[in-house]
N, CA, C and O atoms as a GROMACS GRO file, in nm:
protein
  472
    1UNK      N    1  -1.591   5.717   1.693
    1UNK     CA    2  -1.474   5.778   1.752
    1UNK      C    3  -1.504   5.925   1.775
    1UNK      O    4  -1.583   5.974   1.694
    2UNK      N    5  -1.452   6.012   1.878
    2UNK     CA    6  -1.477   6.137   1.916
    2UNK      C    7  -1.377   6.226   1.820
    2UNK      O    8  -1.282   6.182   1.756
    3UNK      N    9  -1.408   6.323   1.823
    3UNK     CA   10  -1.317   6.405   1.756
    3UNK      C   11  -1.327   6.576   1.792
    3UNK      O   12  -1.444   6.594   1.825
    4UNK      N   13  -1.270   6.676   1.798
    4UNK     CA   14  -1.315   6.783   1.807
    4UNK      C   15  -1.300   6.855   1.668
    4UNK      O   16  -1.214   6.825   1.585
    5UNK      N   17  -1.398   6.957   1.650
    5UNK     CA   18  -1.396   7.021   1.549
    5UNK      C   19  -1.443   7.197   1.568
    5UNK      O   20  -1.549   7.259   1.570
    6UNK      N   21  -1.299   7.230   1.577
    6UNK     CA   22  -1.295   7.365   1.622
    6UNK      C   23  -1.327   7.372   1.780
    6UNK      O   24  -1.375   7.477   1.822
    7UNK      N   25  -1.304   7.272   1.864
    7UNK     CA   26  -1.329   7.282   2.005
    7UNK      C   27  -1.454   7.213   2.015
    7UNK      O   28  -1.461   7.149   2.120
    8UNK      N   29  -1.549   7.204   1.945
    8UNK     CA   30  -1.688   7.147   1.987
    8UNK      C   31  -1.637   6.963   1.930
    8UNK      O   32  -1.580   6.922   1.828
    9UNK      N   33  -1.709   6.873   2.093
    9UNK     CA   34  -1.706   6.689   2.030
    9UNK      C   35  -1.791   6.703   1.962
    9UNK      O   36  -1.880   6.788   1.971
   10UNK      N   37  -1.770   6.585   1.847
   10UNK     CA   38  -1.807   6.554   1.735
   10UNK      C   39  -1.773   6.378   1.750
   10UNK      O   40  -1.669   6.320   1.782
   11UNK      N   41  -1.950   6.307   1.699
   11UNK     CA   42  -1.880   6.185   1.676
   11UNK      C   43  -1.840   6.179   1.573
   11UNK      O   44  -1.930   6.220   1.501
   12UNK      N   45  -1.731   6.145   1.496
   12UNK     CA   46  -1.725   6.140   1.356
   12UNK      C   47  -1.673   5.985   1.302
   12UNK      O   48  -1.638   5.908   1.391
   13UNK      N   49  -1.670   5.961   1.234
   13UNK     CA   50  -1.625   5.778   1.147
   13UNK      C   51  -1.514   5.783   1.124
   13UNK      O   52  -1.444   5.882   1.142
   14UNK      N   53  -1.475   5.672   1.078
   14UNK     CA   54  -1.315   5.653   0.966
   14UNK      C   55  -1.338   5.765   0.884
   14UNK      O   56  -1.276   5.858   0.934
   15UNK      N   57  -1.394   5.800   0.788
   15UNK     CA   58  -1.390   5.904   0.660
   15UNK      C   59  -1.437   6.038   0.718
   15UNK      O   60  -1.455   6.128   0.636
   16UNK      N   61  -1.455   6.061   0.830
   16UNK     CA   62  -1.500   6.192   0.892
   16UNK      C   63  -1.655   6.249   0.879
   16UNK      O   64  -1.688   6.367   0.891
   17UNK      N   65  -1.736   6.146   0.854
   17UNK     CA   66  -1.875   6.152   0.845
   17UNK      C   67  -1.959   6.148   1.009
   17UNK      O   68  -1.966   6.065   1.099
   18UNK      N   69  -2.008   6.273   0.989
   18UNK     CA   70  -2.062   6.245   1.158
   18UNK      C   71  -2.142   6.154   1.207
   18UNK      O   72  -2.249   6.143   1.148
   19UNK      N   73  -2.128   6.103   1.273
   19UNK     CA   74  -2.205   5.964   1.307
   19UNK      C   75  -2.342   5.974   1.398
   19UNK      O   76  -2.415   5.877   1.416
   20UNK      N   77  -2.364   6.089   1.446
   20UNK     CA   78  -2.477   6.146   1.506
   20UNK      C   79  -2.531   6.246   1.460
   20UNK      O   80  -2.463   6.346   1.486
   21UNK      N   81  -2.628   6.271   1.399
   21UNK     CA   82  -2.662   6.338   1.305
   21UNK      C   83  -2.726   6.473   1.355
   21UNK      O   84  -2.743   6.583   1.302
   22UNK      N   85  -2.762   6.408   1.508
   22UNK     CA   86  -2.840   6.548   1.581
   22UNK      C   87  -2.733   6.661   1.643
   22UNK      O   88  -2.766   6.767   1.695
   23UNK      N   89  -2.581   6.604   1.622
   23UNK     CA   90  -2.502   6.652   1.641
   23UNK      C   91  -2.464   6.813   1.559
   23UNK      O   92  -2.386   6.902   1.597
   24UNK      N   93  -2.548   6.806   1.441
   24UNK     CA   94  -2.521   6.864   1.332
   24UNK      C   95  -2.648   7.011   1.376
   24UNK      O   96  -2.761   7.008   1.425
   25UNK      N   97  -2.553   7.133   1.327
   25UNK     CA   98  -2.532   7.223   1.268
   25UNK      C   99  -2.536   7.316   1.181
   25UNK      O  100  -2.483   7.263   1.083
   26UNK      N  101  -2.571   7.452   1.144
   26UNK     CA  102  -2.506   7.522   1.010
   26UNK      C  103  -2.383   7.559   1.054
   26UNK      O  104  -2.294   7.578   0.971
   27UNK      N  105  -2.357   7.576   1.202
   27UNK     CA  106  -2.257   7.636   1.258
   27UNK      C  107  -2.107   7.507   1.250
   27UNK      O  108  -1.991   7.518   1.209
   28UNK      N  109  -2.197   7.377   1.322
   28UNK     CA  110  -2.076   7.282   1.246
   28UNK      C  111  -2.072   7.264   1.138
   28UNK      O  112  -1.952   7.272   1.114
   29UNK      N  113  -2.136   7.237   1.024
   29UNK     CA  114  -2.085   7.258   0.876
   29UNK      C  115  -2.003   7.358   0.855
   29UNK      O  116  -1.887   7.333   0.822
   30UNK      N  117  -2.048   7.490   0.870
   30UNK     CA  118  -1.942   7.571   0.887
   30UNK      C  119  -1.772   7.521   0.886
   30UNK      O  120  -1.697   7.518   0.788
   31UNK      N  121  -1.741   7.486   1.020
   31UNK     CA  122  -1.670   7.467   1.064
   31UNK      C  123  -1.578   7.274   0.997
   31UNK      O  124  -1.461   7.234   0.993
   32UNK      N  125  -1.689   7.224   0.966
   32UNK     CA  126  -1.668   7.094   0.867
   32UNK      C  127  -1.621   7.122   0.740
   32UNK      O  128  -1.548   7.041   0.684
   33UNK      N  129  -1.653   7.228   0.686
   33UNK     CA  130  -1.630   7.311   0.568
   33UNK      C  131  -1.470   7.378   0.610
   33UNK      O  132  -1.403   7.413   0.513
   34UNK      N  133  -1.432   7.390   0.695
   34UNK     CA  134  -1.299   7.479   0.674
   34UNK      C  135  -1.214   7.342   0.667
   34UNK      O  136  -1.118   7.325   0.592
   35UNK      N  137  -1.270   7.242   0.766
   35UNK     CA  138  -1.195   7.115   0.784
   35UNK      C  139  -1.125   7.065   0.615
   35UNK      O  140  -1.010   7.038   0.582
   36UNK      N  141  -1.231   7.068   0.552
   36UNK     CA  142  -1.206   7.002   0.440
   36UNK      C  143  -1.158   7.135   0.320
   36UNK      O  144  -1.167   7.124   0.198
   37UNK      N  145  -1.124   7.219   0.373
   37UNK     CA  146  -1.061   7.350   0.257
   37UNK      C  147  -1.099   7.420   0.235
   37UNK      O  148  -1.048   7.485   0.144
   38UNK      N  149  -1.248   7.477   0.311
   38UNK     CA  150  -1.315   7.563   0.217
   38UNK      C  151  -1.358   7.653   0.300
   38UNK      O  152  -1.432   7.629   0.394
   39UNK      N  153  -1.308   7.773   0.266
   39UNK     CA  154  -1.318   7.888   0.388
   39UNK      C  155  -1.437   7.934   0.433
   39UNK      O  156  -1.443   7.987   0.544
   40UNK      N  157  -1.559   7.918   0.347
   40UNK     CA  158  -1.682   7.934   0.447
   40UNK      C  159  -1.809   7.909   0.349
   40UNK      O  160  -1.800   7.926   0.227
   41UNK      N  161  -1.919   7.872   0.406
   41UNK     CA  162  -2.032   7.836   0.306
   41UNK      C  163  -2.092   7.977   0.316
   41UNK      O  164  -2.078   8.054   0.411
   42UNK      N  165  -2.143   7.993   0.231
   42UNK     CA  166  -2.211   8.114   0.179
   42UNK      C  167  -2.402   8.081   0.136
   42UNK      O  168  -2.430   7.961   0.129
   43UNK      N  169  -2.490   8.156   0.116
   43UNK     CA  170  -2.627   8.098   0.163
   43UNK      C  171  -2.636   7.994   0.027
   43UNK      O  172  -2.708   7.894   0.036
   44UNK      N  173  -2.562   8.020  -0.097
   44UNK     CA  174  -2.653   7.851  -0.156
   44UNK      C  175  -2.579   7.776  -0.136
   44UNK      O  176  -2.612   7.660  -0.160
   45UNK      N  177  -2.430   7.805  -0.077
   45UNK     CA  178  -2.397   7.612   0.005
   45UNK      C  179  -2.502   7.568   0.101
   45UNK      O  180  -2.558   7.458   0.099
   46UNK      N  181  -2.524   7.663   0.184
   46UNK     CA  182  -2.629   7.664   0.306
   46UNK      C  183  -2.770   7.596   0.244
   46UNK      O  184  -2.815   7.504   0.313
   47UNK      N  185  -2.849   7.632   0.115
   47UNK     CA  186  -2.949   7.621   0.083
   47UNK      C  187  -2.941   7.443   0.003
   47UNK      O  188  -3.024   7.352   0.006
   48UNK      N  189  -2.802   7.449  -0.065
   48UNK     CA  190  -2.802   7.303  -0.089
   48UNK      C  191  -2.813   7.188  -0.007
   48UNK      O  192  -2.880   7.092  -0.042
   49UNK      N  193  -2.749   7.195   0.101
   49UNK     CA  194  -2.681   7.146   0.221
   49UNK      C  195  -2.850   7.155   0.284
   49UNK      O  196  -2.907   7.048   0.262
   50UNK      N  197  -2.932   7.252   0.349
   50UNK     CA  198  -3.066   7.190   0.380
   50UNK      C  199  -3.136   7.122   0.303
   50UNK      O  200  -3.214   7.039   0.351
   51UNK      N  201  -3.124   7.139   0.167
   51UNK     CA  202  -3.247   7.045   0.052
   51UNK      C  203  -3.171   6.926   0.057
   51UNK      O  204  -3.236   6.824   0.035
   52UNK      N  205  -3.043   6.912   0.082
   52UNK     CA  206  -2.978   6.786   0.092
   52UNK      C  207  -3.031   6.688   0.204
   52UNK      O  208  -3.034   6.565   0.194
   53UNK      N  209  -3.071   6.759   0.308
   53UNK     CA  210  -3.102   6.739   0.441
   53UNK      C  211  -3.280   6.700   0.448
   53UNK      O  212  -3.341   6.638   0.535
   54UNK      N  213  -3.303   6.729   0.388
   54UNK     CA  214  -3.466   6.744   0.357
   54UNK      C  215  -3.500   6.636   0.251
   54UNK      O  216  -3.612   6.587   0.256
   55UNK      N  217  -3.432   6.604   0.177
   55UNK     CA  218  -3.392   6.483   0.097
   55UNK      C  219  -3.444   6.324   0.152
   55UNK      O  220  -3.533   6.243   0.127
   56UNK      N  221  -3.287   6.341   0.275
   56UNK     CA  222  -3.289   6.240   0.334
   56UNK      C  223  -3.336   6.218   0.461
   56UNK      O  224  -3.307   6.117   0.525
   57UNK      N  225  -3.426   6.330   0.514
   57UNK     CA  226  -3.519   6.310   0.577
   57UNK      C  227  -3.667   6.230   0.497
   57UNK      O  228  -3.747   6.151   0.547
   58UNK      N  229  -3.665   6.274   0.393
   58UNK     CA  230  -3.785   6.221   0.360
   58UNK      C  231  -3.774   6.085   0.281
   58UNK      O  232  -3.874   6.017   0.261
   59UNK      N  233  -3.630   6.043   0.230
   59UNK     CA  234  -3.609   5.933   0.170
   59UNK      C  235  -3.507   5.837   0.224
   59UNK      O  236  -3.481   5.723   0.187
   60UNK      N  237  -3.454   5.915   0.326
   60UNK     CA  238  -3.367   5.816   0.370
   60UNK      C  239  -3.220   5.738   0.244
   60UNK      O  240  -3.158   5.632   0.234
   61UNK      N  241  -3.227   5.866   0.177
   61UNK     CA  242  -3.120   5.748   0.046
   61UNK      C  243  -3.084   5.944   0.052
   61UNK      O  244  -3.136   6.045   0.101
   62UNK      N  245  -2.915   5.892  -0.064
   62UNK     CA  246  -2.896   5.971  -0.164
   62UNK      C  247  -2.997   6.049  -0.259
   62UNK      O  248  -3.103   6.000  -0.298
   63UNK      N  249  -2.956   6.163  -0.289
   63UNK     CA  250  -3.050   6.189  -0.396
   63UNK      C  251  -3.019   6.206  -0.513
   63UNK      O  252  -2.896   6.219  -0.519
   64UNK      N  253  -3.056   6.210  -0.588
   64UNK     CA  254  -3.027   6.223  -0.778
   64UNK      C  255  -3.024   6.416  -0.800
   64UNK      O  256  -3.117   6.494  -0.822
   65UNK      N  257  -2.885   6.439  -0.785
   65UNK     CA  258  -2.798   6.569  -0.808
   65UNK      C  259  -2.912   6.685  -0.822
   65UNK      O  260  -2.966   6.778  -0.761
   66UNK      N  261  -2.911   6.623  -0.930
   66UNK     CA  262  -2.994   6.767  -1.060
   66UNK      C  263  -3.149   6.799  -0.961
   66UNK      O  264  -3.202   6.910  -0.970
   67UNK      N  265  -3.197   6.712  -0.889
   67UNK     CA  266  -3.317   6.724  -0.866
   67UNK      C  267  -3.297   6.838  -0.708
   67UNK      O  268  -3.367   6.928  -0.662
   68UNK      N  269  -3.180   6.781  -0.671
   68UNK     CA  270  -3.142   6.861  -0.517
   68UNK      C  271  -3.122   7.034  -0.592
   68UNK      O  272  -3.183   7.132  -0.551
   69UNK      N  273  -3.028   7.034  -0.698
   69UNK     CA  274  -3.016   7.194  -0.765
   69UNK      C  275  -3.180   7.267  -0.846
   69UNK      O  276  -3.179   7.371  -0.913
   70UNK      N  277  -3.281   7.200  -0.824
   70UNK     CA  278  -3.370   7.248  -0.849
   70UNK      C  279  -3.427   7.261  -0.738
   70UNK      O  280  -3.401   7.374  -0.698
   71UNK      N  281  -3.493   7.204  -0.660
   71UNK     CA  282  -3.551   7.203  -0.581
   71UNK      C  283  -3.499   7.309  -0.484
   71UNK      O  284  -3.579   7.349  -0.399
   72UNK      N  285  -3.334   7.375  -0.485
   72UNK     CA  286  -3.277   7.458  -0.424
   72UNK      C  287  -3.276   7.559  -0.489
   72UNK      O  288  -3.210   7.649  -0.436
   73UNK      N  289  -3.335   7.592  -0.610
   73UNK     CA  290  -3.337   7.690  -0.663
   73UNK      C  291  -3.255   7.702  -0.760
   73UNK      O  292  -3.268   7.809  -0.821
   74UNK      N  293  -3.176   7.636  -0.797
   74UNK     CA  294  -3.088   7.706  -0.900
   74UNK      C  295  -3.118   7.688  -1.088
   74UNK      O  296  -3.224   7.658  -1.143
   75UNK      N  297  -3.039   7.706  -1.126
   75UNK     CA  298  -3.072   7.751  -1.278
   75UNK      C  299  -3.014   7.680  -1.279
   75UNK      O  300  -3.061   7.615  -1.372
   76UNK      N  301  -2.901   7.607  -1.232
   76UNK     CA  302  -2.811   7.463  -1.347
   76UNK      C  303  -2.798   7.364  -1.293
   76UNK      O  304  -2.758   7.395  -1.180
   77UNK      N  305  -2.807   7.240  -1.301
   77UNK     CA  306  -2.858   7.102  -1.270
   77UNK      C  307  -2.707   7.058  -1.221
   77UNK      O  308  -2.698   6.937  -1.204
   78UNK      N  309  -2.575   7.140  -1.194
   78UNK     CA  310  -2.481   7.068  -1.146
   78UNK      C  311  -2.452   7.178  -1.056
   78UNK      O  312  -2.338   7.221  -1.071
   79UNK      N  313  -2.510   7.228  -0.981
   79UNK     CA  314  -2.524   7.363  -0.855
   79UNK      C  315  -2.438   7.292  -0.742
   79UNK      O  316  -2.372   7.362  -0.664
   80UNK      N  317  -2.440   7.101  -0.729
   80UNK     CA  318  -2.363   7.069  -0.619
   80UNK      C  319  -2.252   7.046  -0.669
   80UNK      O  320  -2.173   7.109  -0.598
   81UNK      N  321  -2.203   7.001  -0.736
   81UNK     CA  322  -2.058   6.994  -0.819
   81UNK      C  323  -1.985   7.188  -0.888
   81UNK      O  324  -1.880   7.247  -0.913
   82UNK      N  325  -2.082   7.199  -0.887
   82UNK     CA  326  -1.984   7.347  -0.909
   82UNK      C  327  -1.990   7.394  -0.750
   82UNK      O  328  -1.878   7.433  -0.717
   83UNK      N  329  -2.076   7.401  -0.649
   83UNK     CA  330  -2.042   7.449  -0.526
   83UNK      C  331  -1.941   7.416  -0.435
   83UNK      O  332  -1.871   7.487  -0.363
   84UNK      N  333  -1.950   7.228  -0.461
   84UNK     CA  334  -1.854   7.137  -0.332
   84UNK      C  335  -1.734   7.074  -0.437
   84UNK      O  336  -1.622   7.044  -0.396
   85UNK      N  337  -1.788   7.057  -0.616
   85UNK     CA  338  -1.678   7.007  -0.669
   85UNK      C  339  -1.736   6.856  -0.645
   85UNK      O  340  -1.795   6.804  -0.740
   86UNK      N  341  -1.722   6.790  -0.536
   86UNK     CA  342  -1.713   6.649  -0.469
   86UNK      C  343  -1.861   6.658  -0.439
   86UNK      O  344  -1.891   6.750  -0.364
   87UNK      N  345  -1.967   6.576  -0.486
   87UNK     CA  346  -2.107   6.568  -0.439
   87UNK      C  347  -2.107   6.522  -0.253
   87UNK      O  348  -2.178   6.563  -0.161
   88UNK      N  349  -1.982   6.412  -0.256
   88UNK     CA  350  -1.986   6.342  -0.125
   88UNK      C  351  -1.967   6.452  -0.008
   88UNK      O  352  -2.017   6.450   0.105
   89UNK      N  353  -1.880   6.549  -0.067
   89UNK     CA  354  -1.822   6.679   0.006
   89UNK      C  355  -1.969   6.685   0.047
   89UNK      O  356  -1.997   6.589   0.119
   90UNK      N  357  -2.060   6.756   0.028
   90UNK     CA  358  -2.140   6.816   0.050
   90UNK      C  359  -2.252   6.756   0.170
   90UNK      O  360  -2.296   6.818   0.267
   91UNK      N  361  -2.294   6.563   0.111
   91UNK     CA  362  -2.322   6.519   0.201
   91UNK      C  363  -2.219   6.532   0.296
   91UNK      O  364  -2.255   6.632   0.358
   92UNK      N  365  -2.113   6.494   0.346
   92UNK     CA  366  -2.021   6.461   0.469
   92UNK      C  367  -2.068   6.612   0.569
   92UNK      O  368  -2.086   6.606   0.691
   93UNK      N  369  -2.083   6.754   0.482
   93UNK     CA  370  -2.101   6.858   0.529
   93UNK      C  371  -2.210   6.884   0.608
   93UNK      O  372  -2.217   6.936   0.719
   94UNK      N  373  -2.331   6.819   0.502
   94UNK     CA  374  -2.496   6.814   0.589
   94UNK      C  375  -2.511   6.734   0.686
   94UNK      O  376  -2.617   6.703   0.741
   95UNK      N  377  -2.346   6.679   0.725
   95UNK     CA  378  -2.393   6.610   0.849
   95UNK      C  379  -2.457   6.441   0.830
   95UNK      O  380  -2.518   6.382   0.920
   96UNK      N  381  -2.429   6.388   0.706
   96UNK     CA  382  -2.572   6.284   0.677
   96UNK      C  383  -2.485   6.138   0.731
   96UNK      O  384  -2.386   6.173   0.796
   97UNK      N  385  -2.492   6.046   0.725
   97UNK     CA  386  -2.406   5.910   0.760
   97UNK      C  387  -2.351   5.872   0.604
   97UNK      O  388  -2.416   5.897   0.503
   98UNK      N  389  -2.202   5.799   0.603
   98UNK     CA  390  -2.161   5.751   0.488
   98UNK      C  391  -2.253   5.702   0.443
   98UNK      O  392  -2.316   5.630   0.519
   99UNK      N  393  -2.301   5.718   0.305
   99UNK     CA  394  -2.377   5.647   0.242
   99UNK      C  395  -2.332   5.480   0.157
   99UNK      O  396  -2.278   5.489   0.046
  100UNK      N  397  -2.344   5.412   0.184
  100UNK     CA  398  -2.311   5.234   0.114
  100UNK      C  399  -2.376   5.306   0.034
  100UNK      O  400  -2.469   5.387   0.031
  101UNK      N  401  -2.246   5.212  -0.078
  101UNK     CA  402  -2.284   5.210  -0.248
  101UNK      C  403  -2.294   5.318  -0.254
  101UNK      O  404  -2.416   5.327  -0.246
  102UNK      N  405  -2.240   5.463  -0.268
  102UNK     CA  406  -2.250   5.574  -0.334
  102UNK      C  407  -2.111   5.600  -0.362
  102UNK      O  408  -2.024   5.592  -0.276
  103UNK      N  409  -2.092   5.629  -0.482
  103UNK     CA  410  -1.924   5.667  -0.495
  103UNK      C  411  -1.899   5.743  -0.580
  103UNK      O  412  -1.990   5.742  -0.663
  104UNK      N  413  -1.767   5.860  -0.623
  104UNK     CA  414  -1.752   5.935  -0.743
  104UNK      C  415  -1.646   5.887  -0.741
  104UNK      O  416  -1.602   5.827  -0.643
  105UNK      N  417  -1.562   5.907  -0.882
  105UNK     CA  418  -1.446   5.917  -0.922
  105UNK      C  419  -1.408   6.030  -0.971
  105UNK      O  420  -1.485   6.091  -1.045
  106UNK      N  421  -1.300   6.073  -0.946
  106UNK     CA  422  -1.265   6.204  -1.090
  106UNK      C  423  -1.132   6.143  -1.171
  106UNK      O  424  -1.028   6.103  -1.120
  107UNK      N  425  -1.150   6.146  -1.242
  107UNK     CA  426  -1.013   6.185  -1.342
  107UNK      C  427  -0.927   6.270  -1.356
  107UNK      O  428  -0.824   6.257  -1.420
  108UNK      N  429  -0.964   6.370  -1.292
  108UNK     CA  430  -0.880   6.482  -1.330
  108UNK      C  431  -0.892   6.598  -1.184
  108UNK      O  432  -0.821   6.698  -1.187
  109UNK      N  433  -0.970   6.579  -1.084
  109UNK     CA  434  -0.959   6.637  -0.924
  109UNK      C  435  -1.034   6.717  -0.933
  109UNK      O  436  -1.034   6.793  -0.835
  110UNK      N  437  -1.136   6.751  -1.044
  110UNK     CA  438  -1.202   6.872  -1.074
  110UNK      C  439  -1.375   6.860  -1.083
  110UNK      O  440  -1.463   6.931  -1.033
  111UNK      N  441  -1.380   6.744  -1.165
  111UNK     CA  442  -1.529   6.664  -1.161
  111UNK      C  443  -1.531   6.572  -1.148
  111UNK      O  444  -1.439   6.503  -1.191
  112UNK      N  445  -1.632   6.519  -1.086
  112UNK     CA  446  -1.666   6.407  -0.981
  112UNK      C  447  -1.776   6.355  -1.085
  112UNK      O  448  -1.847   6.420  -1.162
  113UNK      N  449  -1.768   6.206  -1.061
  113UNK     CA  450  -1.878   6.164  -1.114
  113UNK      C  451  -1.908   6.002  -1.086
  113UNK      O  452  -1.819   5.920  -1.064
  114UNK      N  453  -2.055   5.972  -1.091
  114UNK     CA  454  -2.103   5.839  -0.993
  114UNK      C  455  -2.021   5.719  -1.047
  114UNK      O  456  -1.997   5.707  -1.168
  115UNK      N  457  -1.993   5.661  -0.984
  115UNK     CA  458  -1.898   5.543  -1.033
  115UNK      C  459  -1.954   5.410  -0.997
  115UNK      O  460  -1.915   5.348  -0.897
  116UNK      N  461  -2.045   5.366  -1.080
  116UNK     CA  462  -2.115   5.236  -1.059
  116UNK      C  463  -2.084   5.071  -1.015
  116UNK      O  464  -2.144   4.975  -0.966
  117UNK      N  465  -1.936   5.110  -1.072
  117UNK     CA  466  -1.905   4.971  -1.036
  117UNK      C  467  -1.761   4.964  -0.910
  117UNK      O  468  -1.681   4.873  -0.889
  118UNK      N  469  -1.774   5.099  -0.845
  118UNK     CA  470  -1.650   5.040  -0.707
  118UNK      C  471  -1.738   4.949  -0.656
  118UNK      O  472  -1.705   4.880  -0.560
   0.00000   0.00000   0.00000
């Protein structure tokens, strides 16, 4: 389905995941980022969001959290949950396709965490 986002088409899905990936952006993340609440990425959203991208260029899957906050530099192994809160936030941001079988739950709207058996 088409959608605009901030004036620029966008294919995007049911859940707002872009469906063309070459479609993607720092400038539409950007702008994917206000969509979903968050007034602007700053360079280690930016730096997560490429190692996220670099990820699944090279694996084609999700990646295992802690390894994306190192590999991006940071000092604490939950760099995407304290940045996006929502891990999925972050993919939907890099632009990547819904991922099957990946899911969080929170309990409480604050931390997210993998939920094995939806």
């Amino acid at each position: 389905m088409g959608s605009k986002i901030e004036g620029v088409d966008i294919r995007l899905g049911e859940d707002g995941f872009i469906q063309d990936r070459t479609q993607w952006d720092e400038n539409i993340a950007q702008k994917m980022a206000r969509l979903e609440g968050m007034d602007h990425l700053d360079q280690e959203h930016l730096t997560i969001i490429r190692t996220i991208r670099q990820h699944y260029d090279q694996h084609g899957s999700f990646p295992i959290l802690a390894s994306i906050c190192r590999k991006a530099g940071s000092k604490s192994r939950d760099c995407v949950a304290r940045k996006f809160q929502n891990p999925m936030l972050a993919w939907k941001i890099a632009g990547l396709p819904k991922p099957s079988n990946i899911f969080f739950t929170s309990f409480d709207g604050k931390r997210y965490v993998p939920n094995p058996f939806y």
